[in-house]
C-alpha positions as CSV (number, residue, x, y, z in Angstrom):
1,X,45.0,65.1,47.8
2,X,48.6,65.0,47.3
3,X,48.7,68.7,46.5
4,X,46.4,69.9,49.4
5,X,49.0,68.0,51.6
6,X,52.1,69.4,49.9
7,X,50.5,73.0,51.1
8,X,49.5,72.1,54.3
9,X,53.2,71.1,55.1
10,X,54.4,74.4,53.6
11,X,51.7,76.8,55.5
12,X,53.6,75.0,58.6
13,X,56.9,75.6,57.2
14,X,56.0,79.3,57.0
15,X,54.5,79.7,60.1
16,X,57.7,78.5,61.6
17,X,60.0,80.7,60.1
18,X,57.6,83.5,60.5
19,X,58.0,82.4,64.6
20,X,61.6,81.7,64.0
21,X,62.3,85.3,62.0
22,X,59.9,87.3,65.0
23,X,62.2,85.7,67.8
24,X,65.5,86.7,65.9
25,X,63.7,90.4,65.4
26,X,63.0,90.5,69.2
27,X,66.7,89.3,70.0
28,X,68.2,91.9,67.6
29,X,66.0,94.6,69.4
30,X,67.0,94.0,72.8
31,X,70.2,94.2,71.6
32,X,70.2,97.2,70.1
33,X,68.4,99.0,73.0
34,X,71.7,97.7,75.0
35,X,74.5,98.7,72.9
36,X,72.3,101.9,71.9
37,X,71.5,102.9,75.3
38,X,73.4,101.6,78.2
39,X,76.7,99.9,77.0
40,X,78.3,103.2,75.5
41,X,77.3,104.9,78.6
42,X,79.1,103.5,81.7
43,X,79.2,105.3,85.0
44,X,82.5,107.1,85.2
45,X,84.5,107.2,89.1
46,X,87.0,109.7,90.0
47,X,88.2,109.7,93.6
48,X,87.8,113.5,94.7
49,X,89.9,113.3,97.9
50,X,91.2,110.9,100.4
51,X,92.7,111.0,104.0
52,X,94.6,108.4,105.9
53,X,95.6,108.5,108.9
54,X,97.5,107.2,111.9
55,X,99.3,104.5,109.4
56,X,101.0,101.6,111.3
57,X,102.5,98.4,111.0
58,X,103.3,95.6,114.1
59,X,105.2,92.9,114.5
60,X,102.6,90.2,116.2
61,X,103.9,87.1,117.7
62,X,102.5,84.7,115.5
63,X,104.5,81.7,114.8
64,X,103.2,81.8,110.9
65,X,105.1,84.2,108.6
66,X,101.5,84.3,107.1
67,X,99.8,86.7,109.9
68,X,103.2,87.9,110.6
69,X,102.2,91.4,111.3
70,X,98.8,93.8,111.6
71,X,98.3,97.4,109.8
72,X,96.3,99.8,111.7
73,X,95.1,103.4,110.1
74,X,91.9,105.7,109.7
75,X,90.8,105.9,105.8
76,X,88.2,108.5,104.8
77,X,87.4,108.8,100.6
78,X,85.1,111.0,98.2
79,X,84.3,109.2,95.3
80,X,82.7,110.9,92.8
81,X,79.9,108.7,90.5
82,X,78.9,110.3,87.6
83,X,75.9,109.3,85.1
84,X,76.7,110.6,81.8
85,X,74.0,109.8,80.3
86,X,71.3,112.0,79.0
87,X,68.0,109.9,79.4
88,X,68.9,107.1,81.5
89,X,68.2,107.0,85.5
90,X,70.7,104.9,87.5
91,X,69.6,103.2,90.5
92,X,72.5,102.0,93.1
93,X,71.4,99.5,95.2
94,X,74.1,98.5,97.2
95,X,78.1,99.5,97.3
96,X,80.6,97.3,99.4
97,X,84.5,98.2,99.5
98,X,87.6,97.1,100.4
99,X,91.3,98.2,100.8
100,X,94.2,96.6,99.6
101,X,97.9,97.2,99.3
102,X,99.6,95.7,96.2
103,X,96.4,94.4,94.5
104,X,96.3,91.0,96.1
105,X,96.5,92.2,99.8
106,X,93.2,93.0,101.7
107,X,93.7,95.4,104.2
108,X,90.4,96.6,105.2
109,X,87.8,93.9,104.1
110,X,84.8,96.5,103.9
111,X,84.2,100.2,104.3
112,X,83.4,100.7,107.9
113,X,80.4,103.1,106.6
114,X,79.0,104.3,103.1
115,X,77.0,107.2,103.0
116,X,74.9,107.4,101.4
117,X,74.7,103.7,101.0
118,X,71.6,104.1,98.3
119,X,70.5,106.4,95.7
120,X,69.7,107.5,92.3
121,X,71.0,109.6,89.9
122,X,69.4,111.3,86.9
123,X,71.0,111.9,83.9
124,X,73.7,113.6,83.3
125,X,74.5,114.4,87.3
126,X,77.1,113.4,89.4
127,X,77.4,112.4,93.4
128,X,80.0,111.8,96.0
129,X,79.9,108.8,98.3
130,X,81.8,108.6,101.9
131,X,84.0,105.8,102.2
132,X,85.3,105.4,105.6
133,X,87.8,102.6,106.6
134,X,88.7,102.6,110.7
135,X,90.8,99.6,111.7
136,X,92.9,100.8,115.1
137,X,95.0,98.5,117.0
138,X,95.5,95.3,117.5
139,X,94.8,96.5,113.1
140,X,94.0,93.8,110.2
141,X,96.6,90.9,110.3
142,X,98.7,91.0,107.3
143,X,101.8,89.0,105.9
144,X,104.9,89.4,106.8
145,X,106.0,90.1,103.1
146,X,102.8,92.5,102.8
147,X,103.9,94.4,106.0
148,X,107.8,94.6,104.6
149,X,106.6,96.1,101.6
150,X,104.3,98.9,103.5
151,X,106.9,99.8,105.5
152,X,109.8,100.4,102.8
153,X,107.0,102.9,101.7
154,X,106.0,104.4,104.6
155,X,110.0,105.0,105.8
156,X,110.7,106.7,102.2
157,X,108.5,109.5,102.8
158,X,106.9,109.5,99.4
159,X,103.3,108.3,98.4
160,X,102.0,105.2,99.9
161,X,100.0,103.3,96.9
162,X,96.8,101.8,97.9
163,X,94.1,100.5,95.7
164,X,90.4,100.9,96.4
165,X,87.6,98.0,94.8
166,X,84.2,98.8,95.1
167,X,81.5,96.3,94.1
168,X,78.3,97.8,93.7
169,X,74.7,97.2,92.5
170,X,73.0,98.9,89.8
171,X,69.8,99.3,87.8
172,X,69.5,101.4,84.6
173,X,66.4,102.1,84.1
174,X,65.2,103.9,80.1
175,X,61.3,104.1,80.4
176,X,60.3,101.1,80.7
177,X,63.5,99.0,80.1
178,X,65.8,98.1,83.5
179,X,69.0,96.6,83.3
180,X,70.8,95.0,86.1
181,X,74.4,95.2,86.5
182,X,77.5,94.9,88.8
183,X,80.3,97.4,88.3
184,X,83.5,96.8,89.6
185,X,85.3,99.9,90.5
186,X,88.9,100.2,90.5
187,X,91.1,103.1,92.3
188,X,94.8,104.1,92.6
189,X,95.5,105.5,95.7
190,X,98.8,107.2,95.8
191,X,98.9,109.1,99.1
192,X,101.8,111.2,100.6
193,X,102.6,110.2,103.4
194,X,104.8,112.0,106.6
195,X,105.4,111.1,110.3
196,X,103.0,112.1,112.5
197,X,102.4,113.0,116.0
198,X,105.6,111.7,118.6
199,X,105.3,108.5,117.7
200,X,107.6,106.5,116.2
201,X,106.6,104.5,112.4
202,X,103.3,106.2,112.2
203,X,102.3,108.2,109.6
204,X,99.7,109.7,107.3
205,X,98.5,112.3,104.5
206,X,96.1,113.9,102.3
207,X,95.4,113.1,98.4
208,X,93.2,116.6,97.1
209,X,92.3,114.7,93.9
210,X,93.2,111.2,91.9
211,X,93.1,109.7,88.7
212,X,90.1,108.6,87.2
213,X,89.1,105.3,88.2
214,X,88.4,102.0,86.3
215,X,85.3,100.5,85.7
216,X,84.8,97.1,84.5
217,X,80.8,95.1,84.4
């Protein structure tokens, strides 16, 4: 009796590492298919052209130095989103976008329109998205420090450097896997800028092509 027992105990012990062994085999699998498939292949962002206009910065009569000032301008960007990958389909759900000056300062706190604002791209193809950013006067309050530092800039004549963070939503979808994900997109904007029109302190310019962007999940 003693030995059926002993073998009933091991038959159990094997069936759980069997269970245990299966699980770890399924783990290790989806893990592969993600390094193998969608980690090496990230979507690559290049920003194709960018115009900003009718640049300006006023003094506001609030008593905080923290909205001591407002920036007013007209921002229009191609970005380019390419899928290098050969068999997987990338689905983007949703893209939001925002300005800012110096890293930390929002000045635009989403793109005015996106277009298009969904699609998909197949493998190995590439499309431009619209970004447009219109913020006229009274212009997105700013601080005074933040409005100091535009302005040395802008008076210099040289580039005005802007950074551009898009958020979007993603599915990559291989057959009959789908992965979900949430790219953070990351561009330098470094515009020439010159006076424009009669009035005085506004300015704007064109950038033909930038850098490559950077992309971070």
């Amino acid at each position: 009796m003693a030995y059926y027992g002993g073998g009933g105990v091991g038959g159990m012990v094997g069936k759980c590492c069997g269970s245990c062994c299966g699980f770890v085999f399924a783990i290790g699998f989806i893990v592969l298919i993600y390094w193998a498939i969608f980690q090496p292949h990230h979507i690559r962002a290049t920003v194709e052209s960018a115009t900003l206009s009718n640049l300006a910065v006023v003094s506001t009569n609030a008593s905080s130095s923290a909205a001591a000032a407002a920036v007013s301008y007209s921002l229009a960007v191609r970005l380019g989103l390419y899928n290098p990958s050969l068999r997987v389909t990338i689905y983007y759900d949703t893209l939001d976008a925002e300005l800012r000056f110096r890293d930390d300062a929002v000045i635009g706190p989403a793109a005015n329109n996106t277009s298009p604002s969904v699609f998909f791209q197949r493998g190995r193809t590439g499309d431009e998205v619209k970004l447009e950013f219109e913020y006229g006067r009274p212009g997105v309050a700013v601080a005074g420090d933040v409005a100091g530092e535009l302005e040395k800039e802008m008076k210099r004549g040289g580039p005005v450097r802007l950074e551009l963070h898009v958020h979007a939503r993603v599915r990559y979808v291989f057959r009959m896997f789908k992965l979900r994900q949430k790219p953070r997109i990351r561009c330098s904007l470094s515009i020439p800028v010159r006076a424009e029109g009669r009035r005085s302190g506004v300015v704007g310019g064109d950038l033909s092509s930038g850098d490559r962007c950077r992309v971070k999940y």
